[in-house]
C-alpha positions, 0 to 999 in steps of 0.5 A: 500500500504504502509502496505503491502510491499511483494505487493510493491516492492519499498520498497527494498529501505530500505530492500532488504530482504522486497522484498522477505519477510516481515521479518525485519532481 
């Protein structure tokens, strides 16, 4: 879960763009 955040979009809370994509920009 926690490994895969295109899965988990709660993970917007610190990247928006992790949202989309895995890419930390």
């Amino acid at each position: 879960m926690s490994n895969s955040p295109s899965t988990n979009p709660q993970v917007d809370t610190n990247n928006s763009i992790t949202t989309n994509q895995v890419t930390p920009e």
